[in-house]
N, C-alpha and C positions, 0 to 999 in steps of 0.2 A: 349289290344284290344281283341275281341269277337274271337277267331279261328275257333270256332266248336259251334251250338247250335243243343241239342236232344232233342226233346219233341213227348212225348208218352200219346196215353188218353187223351189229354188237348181238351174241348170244342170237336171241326169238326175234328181234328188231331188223323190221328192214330196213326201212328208213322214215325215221320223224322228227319233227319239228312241233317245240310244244314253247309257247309264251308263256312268263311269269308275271306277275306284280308284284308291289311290294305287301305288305301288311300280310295275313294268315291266311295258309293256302292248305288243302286237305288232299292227298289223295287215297284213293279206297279200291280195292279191289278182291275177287276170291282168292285165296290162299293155293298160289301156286300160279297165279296171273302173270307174274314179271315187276310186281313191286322192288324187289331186291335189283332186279336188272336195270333199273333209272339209280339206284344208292350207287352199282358196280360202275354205273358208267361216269357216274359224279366222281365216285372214287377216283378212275382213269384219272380226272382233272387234276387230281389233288395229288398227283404224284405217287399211285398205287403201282404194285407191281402188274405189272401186262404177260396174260399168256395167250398163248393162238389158240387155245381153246377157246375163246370167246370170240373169236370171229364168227361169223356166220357160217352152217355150213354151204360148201360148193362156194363161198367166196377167197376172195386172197385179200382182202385190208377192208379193216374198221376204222370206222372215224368219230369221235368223239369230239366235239366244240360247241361253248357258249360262252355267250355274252353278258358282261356284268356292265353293272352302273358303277362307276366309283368313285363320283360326284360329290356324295354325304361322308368320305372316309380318306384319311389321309396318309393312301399309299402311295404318292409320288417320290417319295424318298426310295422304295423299291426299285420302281424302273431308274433312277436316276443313278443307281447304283451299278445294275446291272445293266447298265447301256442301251434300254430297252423303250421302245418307243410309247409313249404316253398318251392314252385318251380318258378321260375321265367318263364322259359319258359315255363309251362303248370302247373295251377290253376284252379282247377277244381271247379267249386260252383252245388250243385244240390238241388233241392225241391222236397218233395212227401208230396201231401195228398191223404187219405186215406179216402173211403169212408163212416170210420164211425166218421170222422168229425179230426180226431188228422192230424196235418200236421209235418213236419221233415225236418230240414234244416242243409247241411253242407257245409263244408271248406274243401275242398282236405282229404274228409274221415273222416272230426273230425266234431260230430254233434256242431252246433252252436247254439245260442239263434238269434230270430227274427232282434234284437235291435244288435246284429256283422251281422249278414249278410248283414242290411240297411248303417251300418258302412264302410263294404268294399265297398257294392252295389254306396253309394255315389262318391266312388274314384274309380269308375271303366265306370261307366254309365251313364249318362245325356239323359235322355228324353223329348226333345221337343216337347210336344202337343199343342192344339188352345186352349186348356183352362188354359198352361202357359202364353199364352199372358196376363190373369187378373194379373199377377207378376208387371206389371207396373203399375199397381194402390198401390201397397203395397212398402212404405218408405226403408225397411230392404231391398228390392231387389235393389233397386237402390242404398244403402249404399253398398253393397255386390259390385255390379259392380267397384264402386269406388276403393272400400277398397281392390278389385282381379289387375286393373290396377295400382295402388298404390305401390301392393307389402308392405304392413305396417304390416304383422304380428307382427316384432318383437315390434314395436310402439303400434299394438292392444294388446299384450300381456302385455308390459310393464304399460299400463294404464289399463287393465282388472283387474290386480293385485291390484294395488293399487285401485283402485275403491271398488272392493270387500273388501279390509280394511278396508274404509271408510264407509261402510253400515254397515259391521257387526260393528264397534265402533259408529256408528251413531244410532243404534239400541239400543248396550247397552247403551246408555247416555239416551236414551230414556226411556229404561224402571229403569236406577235408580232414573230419576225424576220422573216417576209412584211411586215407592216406597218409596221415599222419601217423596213424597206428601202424601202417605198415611200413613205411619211411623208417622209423625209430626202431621197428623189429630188424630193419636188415644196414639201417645207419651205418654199424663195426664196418659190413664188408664191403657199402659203397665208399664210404671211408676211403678203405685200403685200395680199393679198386681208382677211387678217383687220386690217390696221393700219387698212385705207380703211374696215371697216365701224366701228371702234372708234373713228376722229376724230370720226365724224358723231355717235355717242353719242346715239342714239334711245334712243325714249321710248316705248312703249305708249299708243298713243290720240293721237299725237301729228298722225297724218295725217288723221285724222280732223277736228279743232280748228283746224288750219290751212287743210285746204279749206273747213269754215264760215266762218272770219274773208276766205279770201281770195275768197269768193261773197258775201261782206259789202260790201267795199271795191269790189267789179265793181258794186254797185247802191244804192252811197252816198248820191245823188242822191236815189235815187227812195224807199229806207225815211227820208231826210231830210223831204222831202214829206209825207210819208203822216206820220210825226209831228206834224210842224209843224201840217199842218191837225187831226188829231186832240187836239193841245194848243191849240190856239184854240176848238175845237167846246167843248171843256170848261172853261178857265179864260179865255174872254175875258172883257172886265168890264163890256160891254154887254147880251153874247147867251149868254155860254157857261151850260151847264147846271150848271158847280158853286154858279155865284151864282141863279141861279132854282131852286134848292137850297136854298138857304138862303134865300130868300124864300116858298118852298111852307114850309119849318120853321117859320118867324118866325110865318104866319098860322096855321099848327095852333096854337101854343103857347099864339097872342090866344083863342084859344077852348076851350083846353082845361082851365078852371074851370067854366066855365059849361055844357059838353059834353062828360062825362070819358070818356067811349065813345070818342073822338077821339085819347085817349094811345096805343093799339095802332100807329094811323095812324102817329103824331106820332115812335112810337120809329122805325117802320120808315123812314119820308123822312130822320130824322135819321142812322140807321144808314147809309142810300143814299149819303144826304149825303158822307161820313166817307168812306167806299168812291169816290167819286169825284176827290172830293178826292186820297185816296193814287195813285188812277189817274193823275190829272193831272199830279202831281209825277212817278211813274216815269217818266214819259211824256219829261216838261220835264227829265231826271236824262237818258235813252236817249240826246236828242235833242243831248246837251251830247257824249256818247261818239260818237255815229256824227261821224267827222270823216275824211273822206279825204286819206289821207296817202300816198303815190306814194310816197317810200321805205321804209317799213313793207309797204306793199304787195309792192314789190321783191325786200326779205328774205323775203316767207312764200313767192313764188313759184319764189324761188332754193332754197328747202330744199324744198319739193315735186318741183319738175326733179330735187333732187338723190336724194328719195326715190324716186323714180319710174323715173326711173337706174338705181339698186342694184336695186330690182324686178324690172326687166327684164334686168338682165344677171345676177342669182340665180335665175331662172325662177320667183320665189314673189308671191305675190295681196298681202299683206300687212305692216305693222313689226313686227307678233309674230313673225314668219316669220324678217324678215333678223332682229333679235334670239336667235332660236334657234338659225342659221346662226353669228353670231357668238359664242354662246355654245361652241357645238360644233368652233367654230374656236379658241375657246381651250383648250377641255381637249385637241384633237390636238397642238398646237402642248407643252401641260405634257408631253403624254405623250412626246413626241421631245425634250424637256429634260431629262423622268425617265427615258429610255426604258433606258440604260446600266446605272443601278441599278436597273429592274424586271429585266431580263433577267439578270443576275446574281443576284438572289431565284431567280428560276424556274430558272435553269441549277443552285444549288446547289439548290434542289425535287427535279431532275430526278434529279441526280446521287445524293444522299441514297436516293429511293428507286429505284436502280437497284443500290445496292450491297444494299437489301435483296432485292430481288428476287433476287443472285444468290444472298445467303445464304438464302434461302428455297427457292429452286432446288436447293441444295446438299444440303440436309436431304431435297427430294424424289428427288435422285439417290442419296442412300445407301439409301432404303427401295426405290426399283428396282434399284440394285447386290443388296443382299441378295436380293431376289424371284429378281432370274438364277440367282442359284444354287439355289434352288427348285426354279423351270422346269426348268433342265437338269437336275439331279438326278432331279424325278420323270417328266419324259417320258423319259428314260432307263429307268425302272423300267415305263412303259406300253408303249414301244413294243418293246423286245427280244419280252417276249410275243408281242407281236401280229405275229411273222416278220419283224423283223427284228436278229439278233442283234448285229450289226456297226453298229449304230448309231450317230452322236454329233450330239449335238443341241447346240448351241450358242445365247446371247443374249447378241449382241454391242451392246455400249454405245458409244456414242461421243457427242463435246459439240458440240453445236450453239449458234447465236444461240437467246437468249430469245426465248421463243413462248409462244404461251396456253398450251400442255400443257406448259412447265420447259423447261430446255436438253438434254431426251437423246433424241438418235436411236438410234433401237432396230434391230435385223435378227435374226431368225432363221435361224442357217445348219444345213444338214443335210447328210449324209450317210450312205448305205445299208450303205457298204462302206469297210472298213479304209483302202486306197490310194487312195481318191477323194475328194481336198482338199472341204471344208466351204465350201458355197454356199448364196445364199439359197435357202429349202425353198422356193419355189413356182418356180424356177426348175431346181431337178435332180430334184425326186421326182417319182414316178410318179404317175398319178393315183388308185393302190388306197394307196400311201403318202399321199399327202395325205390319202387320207379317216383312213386310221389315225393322221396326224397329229394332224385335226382334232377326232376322237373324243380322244384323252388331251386333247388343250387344253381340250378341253369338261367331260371327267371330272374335270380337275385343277380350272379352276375355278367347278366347279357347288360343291365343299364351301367355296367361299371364300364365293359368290356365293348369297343365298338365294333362288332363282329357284322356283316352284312345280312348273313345268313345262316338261319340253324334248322338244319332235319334233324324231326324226331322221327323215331323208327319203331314205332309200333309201344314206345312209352307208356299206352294207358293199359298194357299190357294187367290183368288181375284186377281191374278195376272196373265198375259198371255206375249207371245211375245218376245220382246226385254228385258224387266223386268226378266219376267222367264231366259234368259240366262244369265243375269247377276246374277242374285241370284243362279243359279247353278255352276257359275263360283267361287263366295264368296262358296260354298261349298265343290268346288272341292280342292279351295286354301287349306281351311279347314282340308282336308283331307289328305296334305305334311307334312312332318315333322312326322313318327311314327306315325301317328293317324289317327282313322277310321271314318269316318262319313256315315252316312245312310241315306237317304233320302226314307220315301212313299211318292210317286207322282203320279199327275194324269194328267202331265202337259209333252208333248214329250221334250221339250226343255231342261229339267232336266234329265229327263230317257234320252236321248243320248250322255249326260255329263258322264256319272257316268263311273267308269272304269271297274266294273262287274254290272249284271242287273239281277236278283232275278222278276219272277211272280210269284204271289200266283194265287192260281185259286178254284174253288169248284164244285165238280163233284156230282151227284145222284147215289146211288149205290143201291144193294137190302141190304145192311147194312143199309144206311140211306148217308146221305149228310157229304161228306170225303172236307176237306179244306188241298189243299197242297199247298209248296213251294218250287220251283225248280230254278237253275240259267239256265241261257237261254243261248243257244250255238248262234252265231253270226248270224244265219241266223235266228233264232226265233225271236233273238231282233231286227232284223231289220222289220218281222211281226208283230212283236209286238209295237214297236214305229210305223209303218204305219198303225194300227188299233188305236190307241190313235188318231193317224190325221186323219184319216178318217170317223173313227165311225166302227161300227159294218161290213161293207162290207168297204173291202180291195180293193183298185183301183191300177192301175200298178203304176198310179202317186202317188200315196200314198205312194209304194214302193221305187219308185226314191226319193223323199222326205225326206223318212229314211234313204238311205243311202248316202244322202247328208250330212244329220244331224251329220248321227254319224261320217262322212267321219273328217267334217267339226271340229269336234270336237278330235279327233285324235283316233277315236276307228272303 
């Protein structure tokens, strides 16, 4: 629950600090006071969008922070998730934006993203406004009601699972007959396309090997030459230098008794020697392979064209390239061979888990059959109270296609009056009934639902009297158990329920127009409830009234 809320800079706020309790709290104010502006700034918390219009003006950054207990409720798994530091008894959530438009949100000190703070914001806060009443035109809320009274998580989880199985395998079964269908429409020409790359039966490195030998045989001639003279420079038997080689050796050797300083010399010309030698022979070994041959030639120039070919009509640089091509052409071609028995795997896949899905469905429709009669049973027990005796509430079930939320479409039908057939509630009730709708739906499942804190926002909206007491009563009930509830009201029957009473008010200053919020000491609220009865001039009776009220009400 809410302990403490600060808000500084925000909108008419300069800056205040207002305590809460737990159990049912009221606040009241004229219309146009800044009621909305404690909802806007709660909002901030809860991960609202932030504009710089809501700063103050003449300032540059708003701040928005309070503190919850969270002692009675078990969000530790939140922060534990989100790496975020944990105190039960005091959680601190704060917001600031900044005047040049950047906003900043934390967790007990640890900046957070928008999307965790709306994460806790949800398990901490419920706000009730009159433009939640359109919620009962929308299917998923009334499923949600059900599914909160039910208690079926572990059923919605056990059938979410397998559902999501079943789409993603329903999906792929889908797109293999995409592909298969089209695989099979052009089958002939990968065919013929994959048989032409599979004759030729490349090789990696192969075009490479073949344009060297066939720049070889283009210049036959001339590395012919250039050998030929480089095997005569060396092994002629005149002049070449292998044999003046071995006559530079022969004359070291005559002297290397007589001059041993000489052997260094004598190994290195003999080593030269050796080395020249082997040179001469490759040379005379090359000079026997370089042979130009016009048919050999033919062949490497005919499988180049034909690589060169394939190249350009596969749009790739490379024989790794067609290689991969051809590779990838024969597992499409396995796969429209296997393709009959894949699709039959995945069809019984599909099939398999569809029949769990409905038996998972099933089990989540009997634990929403039972919740109906719940619903209707107890908002029959909320609303005759609250003026209307002739009531019948109804939670009509019916079966829908599987969907991420089970196969059951839900409708709430209502009726004010005996003779007046049962239709959907946001379509026949009134709008003082919908609010008394909305209040039991809330009261029914706030005891299912362990929520800290719930504002209502002007709920007894069309309501006065006897109605108003009972619906402050359904809010005070509300408010037992650990949990806090707030009520703005503009209705004394309600303000003299509440067990603390918060006015907001808005003063003129030579600053400009200040909106504050203060709790009221016993003797205020009781001027303050005899101005709600009275109007604007406070009568003594007006006074006795109020503390009738509050008498009456145990405050």
């Amino acid at each position: 629950m809410i302990k403490q809320l600060y808000i500084k800079n925000f909108t008419l706020i300069d800056e205040q600090t207002t305590t809460f309790d737990a159990g049912f709290s009221v606040i009241t104010g004229e219309t146009g006071a800044g009621k909305s502006i404690i909802l806007g700034a709660i909002g901030l918390l809860l991960g609202n969008r932030a504009d710089i219009k809501l700063i103050k003006a003449d300032k540059d950054r708003c701040v928005v922070e309070a503190h919850f207990d969270l002692s009675k409720y078990d969000l530790q798994p939140f922060f534990i998730d989100n790496d975020i530091d944990y105190d039960a008894q005091d959680c601190i959530v704060r917001r600031e934006i900044n005047i040049n438009g950047k906003s900043r949100a934390f967790i007990n000190d640890t900046p957070v993203s928008l999307a965790q703070m709306r994460e806790l914001g949800e398990q901490l806060v419920d706000i009730h406004s009159q433009h939640q009443n359109l919620l009962l035109n929308k299917e998923d809320f009334q499923l949600d009601v059900l599914d909160t009274i039910a208690q079926n998580v572990k059923q919605k989880d056990a059938y979410t699972k397998v559902f999501n199985n079943y789409k993603s395998a329903s999906k792929q079964l889908e797109e293999l007959k995409v592909e298969i269908e089209k695989n099979k429409a052009n089958e002939d020409f990968l065919r013929f396309q994959y048989d032409e790359l599979h004759s030729v039966q490349l090789k990696s490195g192969e075009q490479e090997e073949l344009e060297q030998q066939s720049e070889m045989m283009n210049h036959a001639e001339d590395i012919k030459t250039a050998l030929y003279s480089v095997e005569n420079i060396l092994d002629n038997e005149q002049t070449g230098i292998v044999g003046q080689m071995r006559s530079i050796t022969t004359q070291l050797n005559n002297i290397a008794n007589v001059f041993p300083s000489i052997s260094e010399l004598l190994e290195r010309a003999e080593s030269s020697r050796i080395e020249l030698k082997d040179i001469a022979q490759d040379v005379s070994r090359k000079l026997e392979q370089v042979d130009f041959n016009p048919r050999l030639q033919e062949e490497i120039n005919q499988r180049l064209d034909t690589i060169y070919s394939l190249q350009q009509k596969h749009h790739v640089a490379t024989v790794d390239e067609l290689i991969d091509l051809h590779d990838r052409m024969e597992k499409s071609l396995n796969q429209i061979e296997n393709s009959d028995e894949q699709l039959q795997t995945l069809e019984k896949q599909v099939n398999a888990l569809h029949s769990s899905c409905v038996e998972k469905a099933r089990a989540l429709t009997k634990t929403r059959t039972q919740a109906a009669l719940t619903v209707e049973k107890e908002m029959q027990k909320y609303l005759v109270p609250l003026g209307i005796p002739n009531v019948r509430f109804q939670v009509q079930t019916s079966a829908k296609d599987l969907s991420a939320d089970g196969a059951d479409k839900v409708a709430f039908l209502f009726s004010a009056n005996k003779s007046t057939p049962m239709q959907p509630v946001s379509q026949v009730a009134s709008g003082g009934e919908i609010a008394r709708v909305m209040l039991s739906l809330k009261a029914m499942i706030s005891g299912a639902k362990k929520l800290p804190t719930i504002i209502f926002d002007e709920i007894d909206t069309g309501v006065s009297g006897r109605v108003a007491e009972k619906m402050a009563q359904i809010m005070h009930d509300m408010g037992a158990n650990n949990r806090q509830v707030i009520s703005i009201t503009h209705l004394p029957q309600i303000a003299a329920m509440g067990n603390a009473h918060y006015r907001v008010t808005k003063e003129e200053t030579k600053h400009g127009t200040i909106s504050n919020m203060a709790l009221l000491t016993p003797e205020e609220r009781i001027n303050e409830i005899a101005q709600m009865l009275s109007g604007s001039e406070v009568t003594q009776a007006a006074i006795s009234n109020a503390k009738e009220l509050l008498k009456s009400n145990g405050n």
